[in-house]
PAPA-779662 format. One record per residue (C-alpha): residue number from 1; residue in one letter; x, y, z. Coordinates in pm, 1 decimal, padded with zeros to 6 digits. Layout:
# PAPA-779662
{NUM, a, {X, Y, Z}} ...
END
This chain:
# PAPA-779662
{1, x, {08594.8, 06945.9, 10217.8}} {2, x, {08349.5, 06972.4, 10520.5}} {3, x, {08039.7, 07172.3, 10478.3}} {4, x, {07990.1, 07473.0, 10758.8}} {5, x, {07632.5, 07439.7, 10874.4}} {6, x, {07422.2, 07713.2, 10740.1}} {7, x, {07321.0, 07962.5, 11055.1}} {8, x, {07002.9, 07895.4, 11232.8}} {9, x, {06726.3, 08142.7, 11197.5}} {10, x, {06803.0, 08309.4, 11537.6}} {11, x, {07155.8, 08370.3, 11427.3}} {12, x, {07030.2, 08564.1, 11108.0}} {13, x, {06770.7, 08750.3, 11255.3}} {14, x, {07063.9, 08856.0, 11541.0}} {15, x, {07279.4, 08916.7, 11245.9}} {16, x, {07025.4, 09132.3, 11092.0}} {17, x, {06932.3, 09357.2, 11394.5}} {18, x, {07364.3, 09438.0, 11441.2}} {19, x, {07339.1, 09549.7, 11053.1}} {20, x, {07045.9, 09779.2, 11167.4}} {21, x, {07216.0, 09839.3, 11505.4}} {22, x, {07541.5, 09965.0, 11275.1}} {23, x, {07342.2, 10209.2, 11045.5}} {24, x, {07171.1, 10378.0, 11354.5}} {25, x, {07521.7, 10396.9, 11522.5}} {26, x, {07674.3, 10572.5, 11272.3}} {27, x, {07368.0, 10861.9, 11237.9}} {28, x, {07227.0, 10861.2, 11584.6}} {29, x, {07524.3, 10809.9, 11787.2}} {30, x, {07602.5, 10433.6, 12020.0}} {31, x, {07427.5, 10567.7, 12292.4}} {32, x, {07152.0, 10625.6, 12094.8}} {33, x, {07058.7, 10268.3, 12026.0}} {34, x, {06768.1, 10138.1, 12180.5}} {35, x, {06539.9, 09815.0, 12216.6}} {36, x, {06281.6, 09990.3, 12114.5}} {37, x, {06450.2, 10187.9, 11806.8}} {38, x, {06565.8, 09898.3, 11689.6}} {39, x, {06256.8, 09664.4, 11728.7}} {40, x, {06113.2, 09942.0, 11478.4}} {41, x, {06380.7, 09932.5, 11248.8}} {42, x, {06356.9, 09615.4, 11183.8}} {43, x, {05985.3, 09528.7, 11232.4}} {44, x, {05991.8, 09267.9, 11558.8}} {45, x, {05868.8, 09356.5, 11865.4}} {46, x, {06054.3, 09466.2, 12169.5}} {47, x, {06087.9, 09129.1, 12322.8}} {48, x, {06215.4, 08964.2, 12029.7}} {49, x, {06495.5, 09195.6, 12031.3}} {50, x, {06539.5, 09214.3, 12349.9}} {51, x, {06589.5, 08819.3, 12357.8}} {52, x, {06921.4, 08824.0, 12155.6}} {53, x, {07104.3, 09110.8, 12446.2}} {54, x, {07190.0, 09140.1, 12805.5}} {55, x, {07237.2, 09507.7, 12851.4}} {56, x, {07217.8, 09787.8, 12653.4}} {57, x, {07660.5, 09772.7, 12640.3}} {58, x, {07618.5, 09420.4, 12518.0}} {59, x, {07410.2, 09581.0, 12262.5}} {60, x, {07683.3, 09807.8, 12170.8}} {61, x, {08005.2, 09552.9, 12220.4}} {62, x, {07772.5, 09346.8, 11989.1}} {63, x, {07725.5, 09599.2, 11717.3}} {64, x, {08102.7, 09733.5, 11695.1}} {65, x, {08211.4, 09357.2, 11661.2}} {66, x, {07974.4, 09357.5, 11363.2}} {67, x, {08147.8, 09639.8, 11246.7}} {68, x, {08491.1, 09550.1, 11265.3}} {69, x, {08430.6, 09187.0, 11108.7}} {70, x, {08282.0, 09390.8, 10822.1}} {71, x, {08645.7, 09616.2, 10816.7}} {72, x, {08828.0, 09268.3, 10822.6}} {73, x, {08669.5, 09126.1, 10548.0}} {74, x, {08667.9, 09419.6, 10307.6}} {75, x, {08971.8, 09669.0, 10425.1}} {76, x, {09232.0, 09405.0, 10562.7}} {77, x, {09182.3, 09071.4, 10435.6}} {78, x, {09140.4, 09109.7, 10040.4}} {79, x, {09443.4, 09321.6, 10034.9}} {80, x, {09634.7, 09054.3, 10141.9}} {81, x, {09640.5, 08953.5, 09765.6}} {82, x, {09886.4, 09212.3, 09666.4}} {83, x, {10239.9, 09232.3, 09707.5}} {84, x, {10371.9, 09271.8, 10061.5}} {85, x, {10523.7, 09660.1, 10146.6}} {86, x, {10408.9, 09950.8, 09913.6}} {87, x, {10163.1, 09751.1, 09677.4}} {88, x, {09981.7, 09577.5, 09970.6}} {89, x, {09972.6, 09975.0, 10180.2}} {90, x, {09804.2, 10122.3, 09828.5}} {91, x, {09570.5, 09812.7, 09842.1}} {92, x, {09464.8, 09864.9, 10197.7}} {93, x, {09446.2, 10254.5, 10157.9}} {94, x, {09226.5, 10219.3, 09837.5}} {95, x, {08985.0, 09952.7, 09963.9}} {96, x, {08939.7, 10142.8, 10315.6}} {97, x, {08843.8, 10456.2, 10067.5}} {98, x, {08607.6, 10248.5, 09868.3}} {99, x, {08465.8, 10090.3, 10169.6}} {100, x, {08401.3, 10387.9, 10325.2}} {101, x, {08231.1, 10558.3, 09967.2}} {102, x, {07984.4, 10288.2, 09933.5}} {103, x, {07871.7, 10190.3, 10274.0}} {104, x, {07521.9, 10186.9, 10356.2}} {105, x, {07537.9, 10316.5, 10715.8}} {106, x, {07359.3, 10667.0, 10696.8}} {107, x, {07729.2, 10831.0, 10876.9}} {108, x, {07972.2, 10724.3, 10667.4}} {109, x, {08267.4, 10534.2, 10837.7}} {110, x, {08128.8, 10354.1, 11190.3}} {111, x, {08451.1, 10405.3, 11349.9}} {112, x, {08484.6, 10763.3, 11303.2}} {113, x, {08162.7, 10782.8, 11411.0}} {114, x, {08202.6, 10556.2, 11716.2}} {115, x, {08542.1, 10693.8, 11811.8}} {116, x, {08404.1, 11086.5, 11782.7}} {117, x, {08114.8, 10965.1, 12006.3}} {118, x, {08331.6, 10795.5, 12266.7}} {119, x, {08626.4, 10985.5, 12241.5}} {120, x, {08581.1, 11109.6, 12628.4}} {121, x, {08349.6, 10860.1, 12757.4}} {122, x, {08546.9, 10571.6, 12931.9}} {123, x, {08427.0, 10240.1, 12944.5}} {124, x, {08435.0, 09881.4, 12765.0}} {125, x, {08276.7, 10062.8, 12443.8}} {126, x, {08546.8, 10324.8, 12431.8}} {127, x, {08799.4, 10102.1, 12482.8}} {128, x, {08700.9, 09854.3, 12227.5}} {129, x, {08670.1, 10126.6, 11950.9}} {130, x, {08995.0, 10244.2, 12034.1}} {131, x, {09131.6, 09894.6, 12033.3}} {132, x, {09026.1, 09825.0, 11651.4}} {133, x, {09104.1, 10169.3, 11565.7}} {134, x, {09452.9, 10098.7, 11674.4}} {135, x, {09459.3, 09746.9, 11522.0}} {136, x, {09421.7, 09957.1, 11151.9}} {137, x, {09672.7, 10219.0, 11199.7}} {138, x, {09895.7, 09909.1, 11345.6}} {139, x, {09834.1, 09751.0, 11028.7}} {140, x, {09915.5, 10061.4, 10835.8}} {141, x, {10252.2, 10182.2, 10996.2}} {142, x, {10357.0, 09794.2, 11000.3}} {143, x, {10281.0, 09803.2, 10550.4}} {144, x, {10502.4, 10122.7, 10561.1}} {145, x, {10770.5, 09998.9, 10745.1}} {146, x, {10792.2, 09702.4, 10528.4}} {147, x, {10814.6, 09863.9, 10254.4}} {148, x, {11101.4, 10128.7, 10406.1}} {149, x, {11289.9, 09804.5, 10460.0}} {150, x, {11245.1, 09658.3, 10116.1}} {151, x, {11390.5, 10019.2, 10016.2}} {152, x, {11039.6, 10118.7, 09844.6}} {153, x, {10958.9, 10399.5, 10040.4}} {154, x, {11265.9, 10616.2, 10159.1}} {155, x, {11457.5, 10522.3, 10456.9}} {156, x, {11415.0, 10852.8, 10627.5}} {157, x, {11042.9, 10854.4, 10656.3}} {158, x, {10891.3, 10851.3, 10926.7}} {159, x, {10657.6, 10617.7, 10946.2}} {160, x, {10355.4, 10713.3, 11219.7}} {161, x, {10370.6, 11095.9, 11063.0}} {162, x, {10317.4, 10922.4, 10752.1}} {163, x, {10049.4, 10705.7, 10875.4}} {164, x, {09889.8, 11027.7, 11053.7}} {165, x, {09858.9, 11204.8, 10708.0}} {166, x, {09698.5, 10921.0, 10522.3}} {167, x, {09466.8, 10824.6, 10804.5}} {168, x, {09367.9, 11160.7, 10836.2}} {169, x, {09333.2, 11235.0, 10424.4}} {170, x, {09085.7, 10944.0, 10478.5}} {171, x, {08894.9, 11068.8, 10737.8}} {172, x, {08843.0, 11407.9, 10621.0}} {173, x, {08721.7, 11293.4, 10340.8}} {174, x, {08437.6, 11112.3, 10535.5}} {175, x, {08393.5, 11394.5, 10712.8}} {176, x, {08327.7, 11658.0, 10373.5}} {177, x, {08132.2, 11368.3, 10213.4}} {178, x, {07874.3, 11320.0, 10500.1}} {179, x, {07841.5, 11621.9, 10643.0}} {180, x, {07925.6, 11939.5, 10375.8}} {181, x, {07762.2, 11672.3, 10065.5}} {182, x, {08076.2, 11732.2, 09879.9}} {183, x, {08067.6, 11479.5, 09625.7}} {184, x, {08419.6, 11461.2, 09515.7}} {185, x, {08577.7, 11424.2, 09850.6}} {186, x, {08662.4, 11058.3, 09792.6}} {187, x, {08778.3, 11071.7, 09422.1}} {188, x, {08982.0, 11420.9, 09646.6}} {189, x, {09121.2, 11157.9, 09881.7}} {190, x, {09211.6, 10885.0, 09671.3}} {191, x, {09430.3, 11139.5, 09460.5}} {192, x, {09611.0, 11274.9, 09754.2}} {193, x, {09709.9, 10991.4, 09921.4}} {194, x, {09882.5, 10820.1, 09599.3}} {195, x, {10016.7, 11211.2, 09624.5}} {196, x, {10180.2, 11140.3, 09972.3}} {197, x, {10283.8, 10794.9, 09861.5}} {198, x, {10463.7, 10920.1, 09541.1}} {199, x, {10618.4, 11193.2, 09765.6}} {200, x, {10761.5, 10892.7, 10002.7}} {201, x, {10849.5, 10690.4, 09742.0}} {202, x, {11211.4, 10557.6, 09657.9}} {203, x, {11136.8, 10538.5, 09297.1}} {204, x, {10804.1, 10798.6, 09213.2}} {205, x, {10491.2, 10678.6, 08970.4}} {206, x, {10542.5, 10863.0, 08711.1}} {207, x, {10267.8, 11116.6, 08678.5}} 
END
């Protein structure tokens, strides 16, 4: 077994000015991150932020990388642990939901965020939220279509309306929790989605 060197100081401090960079996205928009808003954030100066970016897009390429190593790691990698098809599509669905519930970014889900911002706004940021954005709903439809084929969810579904309803349950659940307070719009989502699973199912949960 070969032990990975532990990162240098620089590399934490960088790592800890994309966490900050990543809360601030998600309440204050991309294009509202700054040198200076972030050397208060995080208590360094201007210069010692400004050290670890080329431009303020390298800033912002920077922090949605951040982001969707984080998504990796917690929405597509441990579900990997369940059964491939339906088991492995509740899996990812449930730890998106409780990803989203518990993060510590002031808005909620940074892509959301990100792709609500950039929605109209070409450019390498745009494109690069819309790339990872597409890499989860790839990931999605591709769990659904396994399971069509290993006859656990009906054979006439179709598979990207189905996606487009879960993603969406998701989403506006984000959307009630962070900006109408309502505190049961995750526990809301979580129950509808198994909801539209059941409904697609070959064999139902029972109830």
């Amino acid at each position: 077994m070969v032990d990975l060197p532990s990162p240098t100081h620089g590399q934490r401090r960088r790592a800890g000015i994309l966490e900050a960079a990543a809360d601030i996205s998600t309440a204050e928009g991309l294009d509202g991150l700054s040198i200076g808003r972030l050397a208060s954030q995080v208590g360094m100066s201007k210069s010692g932020v400004a050290a670890h970016f080329e431009s303020k897009e390298a800033l912002q390429l920077a922090t949605i990388e951040v982001a969707a190593a984080d998504y990796n790691d917690r929405i597509l990698a441990e579900p990997r642990s369940a059964d491939p098809g339906l088991p492995r599509l509740r899996r990812m669905l449930a730890a998106w939901i409780d990803h989203i519930d518990t993060i510590p970014y002031r808005g909620g889900c940074f892509f959301a965020a990100a792709g609500n911002e950039f929605a109209a706004r070409p450019g390498r940021v745009r494109s690069r939220v819309a790339q990872y954005t597409r890499v989860w709903i790839d990931a999605l439809e591709a769990e659904a279509r396994l399971a069509v084929r290993l006859g656990e969810l009906r054979a006439e579904i179709d598979v990207p309306r189905l996606v487009f309803k879960l993603h969406g349950l998701v989403l506006e659940a984000n959307l009630r929790r962070r900006l109408l307070d309502a505190d049961g719009a995750f526990a809301a989502a979580r129950a509808l989605v198994e909801e539209c699973l059941n409904e697609s199912a070959l064999t139902p949960r029972n109830p």
